[in-house]
N, C-alpha and C positions, 0 to 999 in steps of 0.2 A: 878664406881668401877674400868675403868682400866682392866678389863681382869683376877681380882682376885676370887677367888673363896672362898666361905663362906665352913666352914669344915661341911660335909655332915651332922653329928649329929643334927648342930643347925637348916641348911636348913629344916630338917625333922622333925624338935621341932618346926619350927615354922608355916610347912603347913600344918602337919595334920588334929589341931584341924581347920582349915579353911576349907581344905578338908573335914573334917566328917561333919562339919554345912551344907556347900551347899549342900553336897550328901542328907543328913537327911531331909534338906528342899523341895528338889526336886524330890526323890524318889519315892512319891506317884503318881505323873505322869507317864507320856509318856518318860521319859527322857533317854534310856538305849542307844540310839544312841549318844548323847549327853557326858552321862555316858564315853560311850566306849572310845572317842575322848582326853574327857578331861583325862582321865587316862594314853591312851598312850602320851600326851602332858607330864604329869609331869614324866613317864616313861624316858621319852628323853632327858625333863629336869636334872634329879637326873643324868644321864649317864652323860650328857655331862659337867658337874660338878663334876662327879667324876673323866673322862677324860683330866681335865683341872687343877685338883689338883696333876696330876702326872706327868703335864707337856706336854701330850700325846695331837693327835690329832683324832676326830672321837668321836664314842660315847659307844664304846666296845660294841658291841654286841656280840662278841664270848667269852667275857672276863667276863660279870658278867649274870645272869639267870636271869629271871622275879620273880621267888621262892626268890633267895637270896637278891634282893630287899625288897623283903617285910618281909620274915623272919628273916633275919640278921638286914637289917637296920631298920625295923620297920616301911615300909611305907605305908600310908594309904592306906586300899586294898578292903575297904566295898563296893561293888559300885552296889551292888543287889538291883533290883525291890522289891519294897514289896507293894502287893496290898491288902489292909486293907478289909475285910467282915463286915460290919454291925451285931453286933448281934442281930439275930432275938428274939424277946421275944416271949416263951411260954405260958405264963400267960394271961388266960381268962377271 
């Protein structure tokens, strides 16, 4: 690619739905260390992409929120544990 940067919209049209499959698939584990990693990885990624679309060097951290990633741009933000309970039957 040369150093070109994809316009953030599509980047983020096309990890999401990636993002929410593995998360989904892997949630019912142990995984929240994991979780945490690979979040701030695409966190750094979307910055330093957007830093690169304006010509800039760095990854702005004083320049965009962790909130205004996700709310504005719409980035995939599910990354909660959920540990599923068996439902107990009553019926004797």
């Amino acid at each position: 690619m040369g150093g070109y940067s994809q316009p953030i919209d599509r980047v983020i049209y096309l990890i999401n739905p990636i993002l929410r499959g593995w998360v989904n698939y892997f949630r019912g584990g142990n995984s929240s260390r994991c979780f945490a990693y690979v979040k701030d990885w695409v966190e750094k990624k979307v910055r330093r992409n957007l830093m690169r679309a304006r010509k800039l060097g760095g990854f702005g951290w004083k320049r965009w929120s962790r909130e205004w990633k996700y709310q504005k741009l719409g980035l995939f933000s599910d990354y909660q544990i959920r540990y599923y309970v068996p439902k107990v039957s009553t019926v004797r």
